[in-house]
NUPAMAR-306211 format. One record per residue (C-alpha): residue in one letter; x, y, z. Coordinates in steps of 0.2 Angstrom, whole numbers, plus 5000, padded with zeros to 4 digits. Example, Ala and Ser with C-alpha at 12.3 -4.5 7.8 and 13.67 -1.06 7.14 Angstrom:
BEGIN
A506249785039/S506849955036/
END
This chain:
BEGIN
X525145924979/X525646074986/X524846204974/X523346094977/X523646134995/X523946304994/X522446334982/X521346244996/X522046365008/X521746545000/X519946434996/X519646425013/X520146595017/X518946675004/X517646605010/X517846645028/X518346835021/X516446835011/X515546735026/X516246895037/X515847015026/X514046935023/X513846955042/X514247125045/X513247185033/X511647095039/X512047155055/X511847335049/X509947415052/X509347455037/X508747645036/X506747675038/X506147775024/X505547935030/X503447905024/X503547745035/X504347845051/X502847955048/X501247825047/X502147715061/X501447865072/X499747815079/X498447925075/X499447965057/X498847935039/X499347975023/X498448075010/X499748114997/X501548124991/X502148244980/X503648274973/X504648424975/X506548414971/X507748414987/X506248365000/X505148245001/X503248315004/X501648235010/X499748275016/X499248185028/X497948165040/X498148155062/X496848095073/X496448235086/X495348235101/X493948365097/X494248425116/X495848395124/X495248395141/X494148265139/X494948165123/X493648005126/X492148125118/X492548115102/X493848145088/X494248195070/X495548225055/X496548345056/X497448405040/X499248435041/X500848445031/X502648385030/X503948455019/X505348335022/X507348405020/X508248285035/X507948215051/X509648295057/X509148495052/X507948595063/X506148595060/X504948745056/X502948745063/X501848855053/X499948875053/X499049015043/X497549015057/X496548975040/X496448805029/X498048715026/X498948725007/X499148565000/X500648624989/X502348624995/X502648784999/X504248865012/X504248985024/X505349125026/X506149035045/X506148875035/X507348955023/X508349045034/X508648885045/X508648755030/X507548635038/X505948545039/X504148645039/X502548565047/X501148655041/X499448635053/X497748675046/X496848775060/X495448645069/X493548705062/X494148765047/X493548615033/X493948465032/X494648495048/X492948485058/X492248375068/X490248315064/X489448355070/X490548515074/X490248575096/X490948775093/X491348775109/X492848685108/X493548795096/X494548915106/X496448965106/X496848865119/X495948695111/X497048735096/X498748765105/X498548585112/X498348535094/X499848595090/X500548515105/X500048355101/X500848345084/X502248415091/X502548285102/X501948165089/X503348225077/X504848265091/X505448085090/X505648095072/X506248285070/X507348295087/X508448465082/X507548625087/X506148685084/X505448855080/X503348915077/X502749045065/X501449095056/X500649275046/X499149375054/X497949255061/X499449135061/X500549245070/X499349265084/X499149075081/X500949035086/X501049155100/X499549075108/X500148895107/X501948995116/X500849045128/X499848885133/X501748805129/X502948885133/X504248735133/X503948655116/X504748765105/X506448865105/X505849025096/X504349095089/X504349205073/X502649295071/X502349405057/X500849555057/X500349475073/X498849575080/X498249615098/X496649675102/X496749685120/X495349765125/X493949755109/X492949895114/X494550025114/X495150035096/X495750215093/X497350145088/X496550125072/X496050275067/X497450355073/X498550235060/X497050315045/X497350485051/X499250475045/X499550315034/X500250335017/X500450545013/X498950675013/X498550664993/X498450444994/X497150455007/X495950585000/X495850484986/X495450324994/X494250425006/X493450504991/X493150334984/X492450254999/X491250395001/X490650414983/X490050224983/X489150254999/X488350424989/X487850314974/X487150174983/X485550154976/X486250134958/X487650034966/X486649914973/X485649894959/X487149824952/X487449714967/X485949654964/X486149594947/X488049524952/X487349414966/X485849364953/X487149314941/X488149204954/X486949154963/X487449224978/X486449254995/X486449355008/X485649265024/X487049255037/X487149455035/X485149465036/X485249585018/X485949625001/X485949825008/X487249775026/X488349655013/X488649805001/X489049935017/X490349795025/X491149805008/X491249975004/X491850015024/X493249895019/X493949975006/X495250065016/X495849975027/X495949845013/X496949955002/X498149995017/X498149805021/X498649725004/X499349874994/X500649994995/X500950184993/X501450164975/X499550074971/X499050254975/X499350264957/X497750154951/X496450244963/X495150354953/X495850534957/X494250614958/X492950534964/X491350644962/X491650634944/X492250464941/X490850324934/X489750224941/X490950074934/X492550154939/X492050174957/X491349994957/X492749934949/X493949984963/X492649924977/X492849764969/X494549764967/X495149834984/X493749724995/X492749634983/X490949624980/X490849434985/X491449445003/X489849445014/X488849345003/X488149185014/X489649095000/X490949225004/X490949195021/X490249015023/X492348975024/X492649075037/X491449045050/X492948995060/X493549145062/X492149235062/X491549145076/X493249155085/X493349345083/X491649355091/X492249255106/X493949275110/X494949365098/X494249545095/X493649625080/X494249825076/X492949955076/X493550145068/X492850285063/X492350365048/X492650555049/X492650585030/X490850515027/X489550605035/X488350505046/X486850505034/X487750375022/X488250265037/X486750135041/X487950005051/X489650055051/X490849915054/X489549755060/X490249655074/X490949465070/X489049395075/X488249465061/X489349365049/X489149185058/X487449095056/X486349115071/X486148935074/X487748945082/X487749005099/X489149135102/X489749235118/X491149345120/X492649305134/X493649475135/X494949395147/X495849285133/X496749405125/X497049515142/X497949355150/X498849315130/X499649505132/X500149485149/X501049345147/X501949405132/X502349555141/X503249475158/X503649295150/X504049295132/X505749215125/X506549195111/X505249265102/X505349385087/X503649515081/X503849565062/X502549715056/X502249825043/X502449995045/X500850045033/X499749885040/X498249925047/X498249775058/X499849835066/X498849945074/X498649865091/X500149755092/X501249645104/X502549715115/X503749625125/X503749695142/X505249705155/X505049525159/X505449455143/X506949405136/X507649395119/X506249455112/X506049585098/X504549695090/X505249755071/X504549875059/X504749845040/X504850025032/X503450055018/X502749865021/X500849785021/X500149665027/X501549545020/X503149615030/X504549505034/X506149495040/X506949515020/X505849685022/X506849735037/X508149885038/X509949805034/X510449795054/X508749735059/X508449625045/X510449515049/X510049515067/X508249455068/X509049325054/X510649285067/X509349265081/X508249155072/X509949065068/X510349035084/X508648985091/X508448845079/X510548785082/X511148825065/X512048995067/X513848955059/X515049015069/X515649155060/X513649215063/X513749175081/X515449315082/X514549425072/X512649445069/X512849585054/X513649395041/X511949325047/X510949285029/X509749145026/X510648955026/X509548905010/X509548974993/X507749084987/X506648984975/X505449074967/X504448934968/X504448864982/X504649004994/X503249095002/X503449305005/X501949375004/X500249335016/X498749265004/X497749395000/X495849365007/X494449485004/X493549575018/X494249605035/X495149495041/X496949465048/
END
């Protein structure tokens, strides 16, 4: 009787033990999977997944007002990114100012930090577009606001610091949104960020030519610049037959004869802008006597043949259109090429939009952007290449501004970054950005020379160099 007893007992007590534990664990929340955080925002729809070890990555889409100032007229689908690590790590915003990569692909400040990245494509730039498309809401100020609103759309899920960047178009991308902003991010990273403050006044330009690179590299570019504008006619002829073969045309620029000028006046600056000094190498040495092919050949090469045809630039009406509004456009000089070869020189940003859209330039947009960089910037770090053409005309953080930096990478293009930086420069810009994004480790915070990267490199994965596009343009 009394084991009976005392087996009903401990019965008794196991029940109640399991009933408790049973109870507990249905009171727990269950964790949201990180896609359903993401569509649970309105406005957010999914595109893709796909898988990349260590993150979780997705293409999606976000329903953006095509004017932010008056959101009833009208919307459309804008392309964005998330490569997921953890809600609890600090989050990097990038945008190329171009089309958005549907690959998962990381940053440099992504890696430095070890966080998230939220990748924008650029509004206008296909399928990001309304239709039918109004160009005049495509200025820097529409597209700051749609970086805010994802920014806000995202805070709630990615509530650790934040921090913009973005190459060439991109870096003047994420210092216009810090502009219009100013309270959203807690650093900015722009790399080869340019700055045309006043568009008709672009000596800084050739003064760069006149002493990029050593003596020997630029004669031989010179040479071969000037040589393809001597041997146009048989050139052309050649042009001719490419575009034939590709069916290419030339209506935007109004004529196979201005297409084959804008490339040839390129070839410099695009040299200068992808290349470095030791590419000197593959130059033809002597130009007067190298072939028709060879000189072609480098053309091609350097700013390629395809650029100003109506298909070249049918991407990049965007910009075009924005360089012709607001942005700026460099004109230089060409003091090596005497004037009778020269029919054009370098063609402003409205000969390479169609003339259906209308187009007017505002030359108070990037006055007031360098004004307030100069007396208001913070937390904000400018990373250029010392043999980059675009570097040029660049920003400066005045007297008002406060931890802020402009750095120089010795020998770099157009891809400079802060791994390109002298040792000093390169730990501090990396303990600053750090310490923006609340990560420095302590040890980084006494000293700013043990600042490296929190993330491992991955050849894959990570992104140094700025993509490569033909013709001129940041």
């Amino acid at each position: 009787m009394r084991k009976a007893l005392r087996w009903l007992l401990a019965l008794v007590v196991l029940i109640g033990t399991v009933s408790t534990a049973g109870a507990a664990t249905a009171a727990e929340p269950k964790a949201v999977d990180i896609k359903d955080r993401l569509l649970s925002i309105p406005g957010m729809s999914l595109i893709e997944e796909k898988p990349y070890t260590g993150y979780r990555f997705f293409v999606l889409n976000y329903t953006q007002p095509v004017d932010h100032r008056h959101p009833s007229k009208g919307t459309f689908q804008q392309r964005i990114t998330v490569l997921h690590k953890d809600v609890n790590r600090p989050t990097v915003f990038y945008t190329g100012g171009y089309n958005v990569s549907t690959n998962p692909s990381r940053r440099e400040p992504t890696q430095i930090v070890d966080g998230n990245q939220v990748s924008m494509e650029y509004r206008y730039f296909t399928p990001s577009r309304p239709a039918p498309a109004d160009w005049s809401k495509l200025d820097i100020w529409q597209a700051a606001s749609d970086q805010h609103r994802i920014f806000e759309a995202l805070k709630p899920v990615y509530s650790k610091n934040w921090i913009s960047t973005g190459g060439s178009k991109g870096g003047m991308t994420a210092t216009y949104y810090e502009r219009f902003y100013p309270r959203d991010m807690d650093g900015v990273v722009a790399y080869v960020a340019p700055n045309d403050v006043v568009n008709k006044e672009d000596s800084a330009y050739d003064r760069f030519f006149a002493s990029v690179g050593t003596e020997e590299c630029r004669d031989k570019l010179n040479g071969v610049q000037r040589e393809a504008l001597v041997r146009r006619a048989p050139l052309e002829k050649k042009y001719a037959a490419y575009a034939a073969d590709n069916g290419y045309t030339f209506d935007t620029i109004g004529s196979l004869d201005r297409a084959y000028e804008a490339v040839v006046l390129d070839y410099v600056w695009g040299f200068w802008q992808y290349s470095t000094l030791a590419d000197c190498a593959d130059i033809p040495a002597d130009a007067k006597n190298a072939t028709d092919e060879a000189i072609w050949d480098s053309v091609d090469t350097i700013s390629g043949f395809s650029a100003y045809t109506d298909q070249g630039l049918e991407t990049y009406t965007p910009y075009y259109y924005q360089a012709g509004t607001q942005l700026g456009a460099p004109t230089i000089h060409f003091p090596h090429i005497e004037k009778k070869y020269i029919r054009y020189g370098y063609q402003p940003p409205r000969n390479f939009v169609p003339r259906s859209i209308p187009m007017k330039f505002e030359p108070w947009a990037m006055r007031d952007v360098d004004t307030w960089v100069r007396h208001n910037a913070r937390h904000m770090l400018f990373v250029y290449g010392e043999n980059d053409p675009w570097g040029a005309e660049r920003f400066r953080p005045g007297h008002g501004a406060r931890d802020s930096y402009v750095m120089t990478a010795p020998g770099m293009n157009h891809g400079a970054n802060v791994a390109g930086l002298v040792p000093d420069q390169k730990a501090f810009a990396t303990a600053r950005i750090l310490d923006w994004a609340g990560v420095a480790p302590a040890k980084v915070q006494e000293n700013p020379s043990a600042a490296r990267p929190l993330a491992a490199f991955d050849a894959k994965l990570d992104r140094r160099d700025v993509e490569r596009e033909t013709a001129l343009r940041p």
